[in-house]
DRENGUZA-483094 format. One record per atom (N, C-alpha, C): residue in three letters; x, y, z. Coordinates in Angstrom, 2 decimals. Last residue first. Layout:
# residues N
  rest       c1       c2       c3
   ALA        X        Y        Z
...
//
This chain:
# residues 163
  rest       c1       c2       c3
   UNK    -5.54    -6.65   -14.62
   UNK    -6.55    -5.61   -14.00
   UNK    -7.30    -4.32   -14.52
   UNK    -5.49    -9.09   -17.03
   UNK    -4.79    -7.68   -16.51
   UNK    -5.91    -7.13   -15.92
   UNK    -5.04   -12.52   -17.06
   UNK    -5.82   -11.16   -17.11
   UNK    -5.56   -10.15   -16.71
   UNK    -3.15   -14.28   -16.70
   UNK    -2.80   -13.20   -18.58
   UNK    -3.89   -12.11   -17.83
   UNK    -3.31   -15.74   -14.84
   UNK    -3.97   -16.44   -15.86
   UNK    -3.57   -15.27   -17.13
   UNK    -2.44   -14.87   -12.99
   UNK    -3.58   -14.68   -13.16
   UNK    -4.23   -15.12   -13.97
   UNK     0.64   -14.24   -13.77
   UNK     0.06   -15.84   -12.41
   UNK    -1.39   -15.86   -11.85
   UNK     0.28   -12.86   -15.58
   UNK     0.26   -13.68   -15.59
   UNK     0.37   -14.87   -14.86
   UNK    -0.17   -10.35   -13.66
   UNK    -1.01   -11.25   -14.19
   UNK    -1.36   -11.95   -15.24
   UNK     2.38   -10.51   -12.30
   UNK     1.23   -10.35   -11.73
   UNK    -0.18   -10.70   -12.68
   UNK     4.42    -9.81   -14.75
   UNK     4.31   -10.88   -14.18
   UNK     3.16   -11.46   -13.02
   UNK     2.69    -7.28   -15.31
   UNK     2.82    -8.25   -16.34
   UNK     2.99    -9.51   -15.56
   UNK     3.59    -5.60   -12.98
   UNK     2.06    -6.06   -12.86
   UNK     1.96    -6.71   -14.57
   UNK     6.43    -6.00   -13.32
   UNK     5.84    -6.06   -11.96
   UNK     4.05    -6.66   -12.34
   UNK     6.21    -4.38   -15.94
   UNK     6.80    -5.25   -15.88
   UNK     6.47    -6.56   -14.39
   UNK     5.62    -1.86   -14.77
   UNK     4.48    -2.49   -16.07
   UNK     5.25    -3.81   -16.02
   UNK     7.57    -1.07   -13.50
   UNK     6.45    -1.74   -12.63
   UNK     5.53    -1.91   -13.73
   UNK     9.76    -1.21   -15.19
   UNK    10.10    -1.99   -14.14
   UNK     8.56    -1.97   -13.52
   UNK     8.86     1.36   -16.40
   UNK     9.18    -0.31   -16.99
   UNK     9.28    -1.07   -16.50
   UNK     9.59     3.31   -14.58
   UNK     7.84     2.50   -15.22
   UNK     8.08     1.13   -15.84
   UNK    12.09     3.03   -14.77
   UNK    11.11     3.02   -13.54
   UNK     9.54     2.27   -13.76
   UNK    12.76     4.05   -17.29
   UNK    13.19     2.78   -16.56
   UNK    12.45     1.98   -15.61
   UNK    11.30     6.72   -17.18
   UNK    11.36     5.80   -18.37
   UNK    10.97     4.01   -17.72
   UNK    13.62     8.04   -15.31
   UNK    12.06     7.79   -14.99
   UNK    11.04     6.51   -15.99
   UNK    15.42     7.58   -17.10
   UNK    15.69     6.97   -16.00
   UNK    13.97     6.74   -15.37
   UNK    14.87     8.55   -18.76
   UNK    14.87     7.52   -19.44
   UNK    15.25     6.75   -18.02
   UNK    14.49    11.67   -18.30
   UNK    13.31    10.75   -18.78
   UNK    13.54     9.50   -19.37
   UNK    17.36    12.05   -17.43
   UNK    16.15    11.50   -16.43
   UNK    14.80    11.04   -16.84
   UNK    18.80    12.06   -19.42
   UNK    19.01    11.03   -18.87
   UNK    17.73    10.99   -17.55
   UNK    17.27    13.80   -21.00
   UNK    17.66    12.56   -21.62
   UNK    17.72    11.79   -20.59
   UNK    18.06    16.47   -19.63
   UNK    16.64    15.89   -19.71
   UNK    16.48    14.35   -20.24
   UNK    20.79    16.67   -19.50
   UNK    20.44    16.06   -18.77
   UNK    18.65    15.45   -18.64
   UNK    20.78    18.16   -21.94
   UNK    21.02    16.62   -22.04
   UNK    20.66    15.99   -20.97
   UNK    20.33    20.60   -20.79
   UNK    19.07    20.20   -21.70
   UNK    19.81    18.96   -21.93
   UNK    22.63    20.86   -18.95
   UNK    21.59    21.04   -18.73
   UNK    20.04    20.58   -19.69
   UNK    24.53    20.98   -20.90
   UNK    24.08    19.84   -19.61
   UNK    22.97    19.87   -19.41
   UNK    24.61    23.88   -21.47
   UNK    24.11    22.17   -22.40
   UNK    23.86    21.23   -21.63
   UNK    24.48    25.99   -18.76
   UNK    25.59    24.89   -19.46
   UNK    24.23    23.75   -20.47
   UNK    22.82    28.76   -20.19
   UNK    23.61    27.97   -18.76
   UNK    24.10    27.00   -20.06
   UNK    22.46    31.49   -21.14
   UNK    23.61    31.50   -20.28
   UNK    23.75    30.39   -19.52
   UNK    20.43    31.74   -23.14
   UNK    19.74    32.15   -21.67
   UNK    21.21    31.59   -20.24
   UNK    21.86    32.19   -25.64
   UNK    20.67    33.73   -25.14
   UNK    20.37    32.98   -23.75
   UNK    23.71    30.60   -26.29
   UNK    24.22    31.92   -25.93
   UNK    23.35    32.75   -25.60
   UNK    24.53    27.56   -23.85
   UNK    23.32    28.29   -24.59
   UNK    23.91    30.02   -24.64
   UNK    28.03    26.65   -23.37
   UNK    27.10    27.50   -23.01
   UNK    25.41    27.93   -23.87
   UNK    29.93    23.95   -22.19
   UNK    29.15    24.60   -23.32
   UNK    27.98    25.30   -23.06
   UNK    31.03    22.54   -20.05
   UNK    31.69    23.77   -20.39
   UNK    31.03    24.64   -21.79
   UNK    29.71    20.02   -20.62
   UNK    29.35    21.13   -18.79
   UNK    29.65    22.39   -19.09
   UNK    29.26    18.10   -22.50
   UNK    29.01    19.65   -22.78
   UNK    28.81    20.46   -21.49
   UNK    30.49    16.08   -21.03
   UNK    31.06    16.09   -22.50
   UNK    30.75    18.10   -22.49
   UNK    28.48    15.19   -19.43
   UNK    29.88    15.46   -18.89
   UNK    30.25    16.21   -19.87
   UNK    26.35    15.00   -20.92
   UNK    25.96    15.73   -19.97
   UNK    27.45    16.54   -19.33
   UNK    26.98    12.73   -22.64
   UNK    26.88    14.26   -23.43
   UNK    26.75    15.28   -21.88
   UNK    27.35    10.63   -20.99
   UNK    28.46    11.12   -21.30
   UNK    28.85    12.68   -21.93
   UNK    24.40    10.73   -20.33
   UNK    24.97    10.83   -19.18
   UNK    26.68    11.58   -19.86
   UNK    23.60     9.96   -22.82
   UNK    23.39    10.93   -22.26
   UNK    24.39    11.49   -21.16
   UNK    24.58     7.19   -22.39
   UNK    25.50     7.51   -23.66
   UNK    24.72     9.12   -23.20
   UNK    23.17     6.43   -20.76
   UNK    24.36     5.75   -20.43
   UNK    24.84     7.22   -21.47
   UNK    20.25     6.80   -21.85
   UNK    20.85     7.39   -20.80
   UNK    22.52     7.26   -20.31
   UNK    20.54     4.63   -24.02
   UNK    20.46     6.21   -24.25
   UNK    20.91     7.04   -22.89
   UNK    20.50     2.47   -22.40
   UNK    21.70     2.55   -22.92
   UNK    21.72     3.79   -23.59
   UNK    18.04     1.76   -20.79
   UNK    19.79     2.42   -20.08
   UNK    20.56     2.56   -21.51
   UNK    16.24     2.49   -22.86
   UNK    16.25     3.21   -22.15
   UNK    18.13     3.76   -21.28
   UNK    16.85    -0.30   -23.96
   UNK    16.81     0.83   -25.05
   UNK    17.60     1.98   -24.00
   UNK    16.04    -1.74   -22.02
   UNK    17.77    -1.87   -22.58
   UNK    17.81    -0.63   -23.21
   UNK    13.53    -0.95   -21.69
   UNK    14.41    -0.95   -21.10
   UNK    15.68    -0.95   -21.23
   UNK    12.58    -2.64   -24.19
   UNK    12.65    -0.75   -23.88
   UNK    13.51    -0.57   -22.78
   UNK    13.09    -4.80   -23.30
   UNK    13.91    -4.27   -24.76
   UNK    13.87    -2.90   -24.50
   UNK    11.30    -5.38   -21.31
   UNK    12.59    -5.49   -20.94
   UNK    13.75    -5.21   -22.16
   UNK     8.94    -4.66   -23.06
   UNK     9.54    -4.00   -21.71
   UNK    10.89    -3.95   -21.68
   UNK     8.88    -6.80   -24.43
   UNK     8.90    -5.96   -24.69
   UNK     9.67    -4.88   -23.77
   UNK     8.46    -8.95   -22.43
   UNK     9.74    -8.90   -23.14
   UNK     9.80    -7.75   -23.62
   UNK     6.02    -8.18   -21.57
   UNK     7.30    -8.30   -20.44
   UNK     8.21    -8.00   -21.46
   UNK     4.93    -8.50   -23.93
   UNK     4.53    -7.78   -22.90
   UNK     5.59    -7.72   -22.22
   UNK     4.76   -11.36   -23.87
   UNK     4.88   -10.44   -25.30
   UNK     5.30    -9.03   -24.85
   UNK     3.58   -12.46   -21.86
   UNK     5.13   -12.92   -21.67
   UNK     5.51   -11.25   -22.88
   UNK     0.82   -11.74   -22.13
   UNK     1.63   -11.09   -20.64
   UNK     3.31   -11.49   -21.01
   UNK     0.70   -12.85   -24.65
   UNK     0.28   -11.45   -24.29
   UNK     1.35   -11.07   -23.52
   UNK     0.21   -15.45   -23.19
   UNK     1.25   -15.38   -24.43
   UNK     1.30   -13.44   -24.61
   UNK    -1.76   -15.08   -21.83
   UNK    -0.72   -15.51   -21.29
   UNK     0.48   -15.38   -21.90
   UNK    -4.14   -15.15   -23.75
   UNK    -3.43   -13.74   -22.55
   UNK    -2.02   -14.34   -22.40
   UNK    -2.54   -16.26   -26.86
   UNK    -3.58   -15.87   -25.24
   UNK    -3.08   -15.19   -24.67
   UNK    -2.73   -13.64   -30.13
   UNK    -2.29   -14.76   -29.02
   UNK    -3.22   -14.85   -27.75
   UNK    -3.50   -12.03   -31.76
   UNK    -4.08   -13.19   -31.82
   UNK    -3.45   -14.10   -31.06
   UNK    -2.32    -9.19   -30.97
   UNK    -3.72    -9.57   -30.44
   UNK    -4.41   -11.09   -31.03
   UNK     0.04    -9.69   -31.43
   UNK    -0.17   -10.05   -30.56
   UNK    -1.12   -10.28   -30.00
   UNK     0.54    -9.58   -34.19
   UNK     0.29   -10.27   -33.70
   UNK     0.00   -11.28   -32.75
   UNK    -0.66    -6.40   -34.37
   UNK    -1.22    -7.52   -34.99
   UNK    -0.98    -8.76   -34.72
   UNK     0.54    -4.33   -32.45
   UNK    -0.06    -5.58   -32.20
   UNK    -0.80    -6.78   -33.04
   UNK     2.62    -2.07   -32.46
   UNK     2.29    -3.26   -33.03
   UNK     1.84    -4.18   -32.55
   UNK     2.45     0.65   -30.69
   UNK     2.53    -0.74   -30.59
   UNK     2.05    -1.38   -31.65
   UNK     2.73     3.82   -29.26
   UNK     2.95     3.47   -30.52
   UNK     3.34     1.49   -30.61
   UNK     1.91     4.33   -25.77
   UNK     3.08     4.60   -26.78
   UNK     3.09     3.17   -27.79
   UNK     0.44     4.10   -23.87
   UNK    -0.07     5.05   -24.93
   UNK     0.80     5.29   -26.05
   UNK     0.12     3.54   -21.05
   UNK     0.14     2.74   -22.19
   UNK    -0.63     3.17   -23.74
   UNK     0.69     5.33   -19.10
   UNK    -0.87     5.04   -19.55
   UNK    -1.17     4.00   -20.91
   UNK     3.21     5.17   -18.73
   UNK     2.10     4.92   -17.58
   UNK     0.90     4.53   -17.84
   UNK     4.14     5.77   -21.23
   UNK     4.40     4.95   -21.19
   UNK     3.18     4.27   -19.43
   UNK     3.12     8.60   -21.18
   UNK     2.77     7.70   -21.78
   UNK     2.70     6.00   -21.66
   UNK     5.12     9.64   -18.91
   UNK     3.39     9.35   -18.72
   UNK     2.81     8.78   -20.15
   UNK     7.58     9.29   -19.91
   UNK     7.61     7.87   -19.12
   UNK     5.48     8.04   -19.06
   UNK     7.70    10.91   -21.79
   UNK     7.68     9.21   -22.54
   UNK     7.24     8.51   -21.32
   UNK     8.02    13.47   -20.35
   UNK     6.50    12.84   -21.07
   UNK     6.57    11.61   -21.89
   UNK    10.37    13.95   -20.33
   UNK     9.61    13.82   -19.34
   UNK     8.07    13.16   -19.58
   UNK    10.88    14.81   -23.24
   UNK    11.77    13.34   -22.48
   UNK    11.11    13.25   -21.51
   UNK     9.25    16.91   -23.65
   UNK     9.34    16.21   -24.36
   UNK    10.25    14.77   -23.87
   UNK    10.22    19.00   -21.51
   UNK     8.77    17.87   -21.63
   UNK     8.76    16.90   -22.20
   UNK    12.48    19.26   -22.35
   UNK    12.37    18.42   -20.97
   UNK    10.91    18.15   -21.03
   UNK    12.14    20.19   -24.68
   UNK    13.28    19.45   -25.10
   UNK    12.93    18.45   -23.54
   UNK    10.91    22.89   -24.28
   UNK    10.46    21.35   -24.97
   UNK    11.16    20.14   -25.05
   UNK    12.96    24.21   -23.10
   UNK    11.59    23.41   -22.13
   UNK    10.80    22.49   -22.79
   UNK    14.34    24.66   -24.92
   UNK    14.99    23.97   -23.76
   UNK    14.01    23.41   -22.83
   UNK    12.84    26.15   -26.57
   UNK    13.56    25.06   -27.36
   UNK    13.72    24.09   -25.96
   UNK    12.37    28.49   -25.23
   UNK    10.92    27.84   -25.20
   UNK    11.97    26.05   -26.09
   UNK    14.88    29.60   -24.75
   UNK    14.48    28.78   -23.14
   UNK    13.07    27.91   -23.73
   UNK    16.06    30.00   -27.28
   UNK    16.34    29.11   -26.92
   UNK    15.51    28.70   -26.12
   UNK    13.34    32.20   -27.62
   UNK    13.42    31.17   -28.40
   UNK    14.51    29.92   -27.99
   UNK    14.50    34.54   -25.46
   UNK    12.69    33.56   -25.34
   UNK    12.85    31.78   -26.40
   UNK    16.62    35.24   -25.61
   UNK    16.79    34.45   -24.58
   UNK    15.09    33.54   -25.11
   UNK    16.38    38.22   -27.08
   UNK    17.14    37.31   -27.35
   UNK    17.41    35.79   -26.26
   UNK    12.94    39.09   -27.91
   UNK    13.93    38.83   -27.23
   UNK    14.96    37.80   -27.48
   UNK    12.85    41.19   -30.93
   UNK    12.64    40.05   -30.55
   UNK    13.53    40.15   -28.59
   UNK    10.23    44.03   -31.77
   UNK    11.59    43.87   -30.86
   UNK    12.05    42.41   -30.62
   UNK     7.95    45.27   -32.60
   UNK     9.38    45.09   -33.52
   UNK    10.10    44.33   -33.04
   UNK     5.91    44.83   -31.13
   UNK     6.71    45.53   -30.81
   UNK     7.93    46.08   -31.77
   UNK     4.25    42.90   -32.42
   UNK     3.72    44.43   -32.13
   UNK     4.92    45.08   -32.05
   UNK     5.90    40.56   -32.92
   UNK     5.31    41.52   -34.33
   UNK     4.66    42.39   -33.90
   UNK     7.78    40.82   -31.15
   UNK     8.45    40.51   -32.46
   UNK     7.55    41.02   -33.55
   UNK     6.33    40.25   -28.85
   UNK     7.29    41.46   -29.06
   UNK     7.95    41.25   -30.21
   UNK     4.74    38.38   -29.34
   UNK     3.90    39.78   -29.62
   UNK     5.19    40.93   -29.44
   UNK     6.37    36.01   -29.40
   UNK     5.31    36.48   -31.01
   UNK     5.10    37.68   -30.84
   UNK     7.57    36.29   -26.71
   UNK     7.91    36.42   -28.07
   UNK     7.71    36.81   -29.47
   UNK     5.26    35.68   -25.71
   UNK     5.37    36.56   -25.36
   UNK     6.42    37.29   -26.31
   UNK     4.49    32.68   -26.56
   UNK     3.33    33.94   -26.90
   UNK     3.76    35.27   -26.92
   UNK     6.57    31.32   -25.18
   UNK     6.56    31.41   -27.08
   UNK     5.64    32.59   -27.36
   UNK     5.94    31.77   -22.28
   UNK     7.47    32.50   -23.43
   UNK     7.07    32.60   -24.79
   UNK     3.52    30.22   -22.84
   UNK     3.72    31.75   -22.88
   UNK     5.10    32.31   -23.29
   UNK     4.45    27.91   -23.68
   UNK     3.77    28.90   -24.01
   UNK     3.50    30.20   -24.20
   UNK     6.32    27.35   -21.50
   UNK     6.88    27.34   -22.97
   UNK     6.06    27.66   -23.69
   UNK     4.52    27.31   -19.04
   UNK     6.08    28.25   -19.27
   UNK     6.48    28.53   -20.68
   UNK     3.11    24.67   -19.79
   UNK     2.73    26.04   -19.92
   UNK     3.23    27.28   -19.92
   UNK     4.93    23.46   -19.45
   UNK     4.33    23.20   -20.85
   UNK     3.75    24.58   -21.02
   UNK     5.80    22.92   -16.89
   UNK     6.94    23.67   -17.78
   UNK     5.98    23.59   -19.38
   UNK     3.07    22.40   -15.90
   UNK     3.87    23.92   -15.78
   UNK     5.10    24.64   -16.58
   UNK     2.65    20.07   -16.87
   UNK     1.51    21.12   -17.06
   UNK     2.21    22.47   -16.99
   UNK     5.00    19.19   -15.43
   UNK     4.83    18.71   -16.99
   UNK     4.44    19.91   -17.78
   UNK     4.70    18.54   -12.66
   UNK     6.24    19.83   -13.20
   UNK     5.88    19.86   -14.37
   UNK     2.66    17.63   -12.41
   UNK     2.14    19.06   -12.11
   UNK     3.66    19.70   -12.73
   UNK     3.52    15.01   -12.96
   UNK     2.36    15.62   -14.38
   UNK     2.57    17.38   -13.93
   UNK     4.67    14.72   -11.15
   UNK     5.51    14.58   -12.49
   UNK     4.65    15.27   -13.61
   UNK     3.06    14.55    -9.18
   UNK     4.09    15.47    -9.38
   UNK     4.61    15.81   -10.77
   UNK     1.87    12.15    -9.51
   UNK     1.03    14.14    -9.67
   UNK     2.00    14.84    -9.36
   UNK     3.67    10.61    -9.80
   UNK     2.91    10.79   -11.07
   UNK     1.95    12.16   -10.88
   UNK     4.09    10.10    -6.82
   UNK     5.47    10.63    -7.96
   UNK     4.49    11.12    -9.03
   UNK     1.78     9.61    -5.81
   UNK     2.63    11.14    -5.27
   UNK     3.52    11.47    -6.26
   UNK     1.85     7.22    -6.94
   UNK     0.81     8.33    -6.90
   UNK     1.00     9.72    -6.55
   UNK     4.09     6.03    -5.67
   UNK     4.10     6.10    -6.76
   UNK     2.84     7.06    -7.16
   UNK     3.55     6.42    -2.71
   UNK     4.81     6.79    -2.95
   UNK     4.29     7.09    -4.56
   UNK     0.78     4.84    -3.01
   UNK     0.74     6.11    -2.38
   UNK     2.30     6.93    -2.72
   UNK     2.33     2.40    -3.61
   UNK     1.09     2.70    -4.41
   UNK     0.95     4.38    -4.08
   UNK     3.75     1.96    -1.28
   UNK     4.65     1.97    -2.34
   UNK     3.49     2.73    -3.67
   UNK     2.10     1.32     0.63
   UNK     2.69     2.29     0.76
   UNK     3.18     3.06    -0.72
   UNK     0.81    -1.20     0.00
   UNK     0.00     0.00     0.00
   UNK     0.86     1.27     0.00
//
């Protein structure tokens, strides 16, 4: 029970940093459009920071897909197997995204070291910084995989039926 309440706390979090940096990158982008075509004036910082906040939704938002089982599947032939054959189809899968997952983050992790000393030139921080979005939406990524994986083997000692 605990662990259910831990993981429910992580996912309204994760959605409430999502909704906010989504909505940050809005308005920057809005606020941009109107000083560029009322004003004349562009800012020089709005277009990298709205690039740099898509760049962390955009890796932050594989793992709530991946929560809601919403990411892009071939199933033709899985929907003619049994459950059971399903739940294994299922696991394995997983455990490929998974490999996928550490081994982008592995090779992130090196761009993260690689660019510490590389600067964005309109909002002044290090590249790291937008690589590091890589390695935590694949770490968060990981996470889910590991409990779609959890409630795969769960029901298949159910017979395949999924809750």
């Amino acid at each position: 029970m605990e662990k259910d309440k831990i993981i429910q706390f992580l996912d309204r979090l994760e959605e409430s940093i999502l909704v906010g940096m989504f909505a940050l990158m809005v308005l920057i982008i809005f606020i941009q459009v109107i000083m560029r075509y009322i004003f004349n004036n562009s800012l020089s910082w709005s277009e990298e920071l709205g690039k740099f906040l898509f760049v962390w939704v955009s890796w932050l938002g594989i793992s709530i897909g991946a929560k809601r089982k919403e990411h892009i599947k071939i199933t033709m032939f899985v929907d003619k197997c049994s459950p059971q054959l399903k739940c294994l189809c299922d696991i394995l899968s997983e455990f490929i995204v998974f490999g996928i997952c550490a081994i982008t983050a592995y090779y992130g992790l090196e761009l993260v070291v690689s660019q510490s000393q590389v600067f964005f030139a309109g909002i002044k921080i290090s590249m790291s910084w937008g690589y590091l979005s890589v390695v935590f939406g694949c770490f968060i990524m990981m996470i889910r995989n590991l409990i779609i994986i959890k409630d795969s083997f769960t029901a298949l000692r159910k017979g395949g039926k999924e809750e």
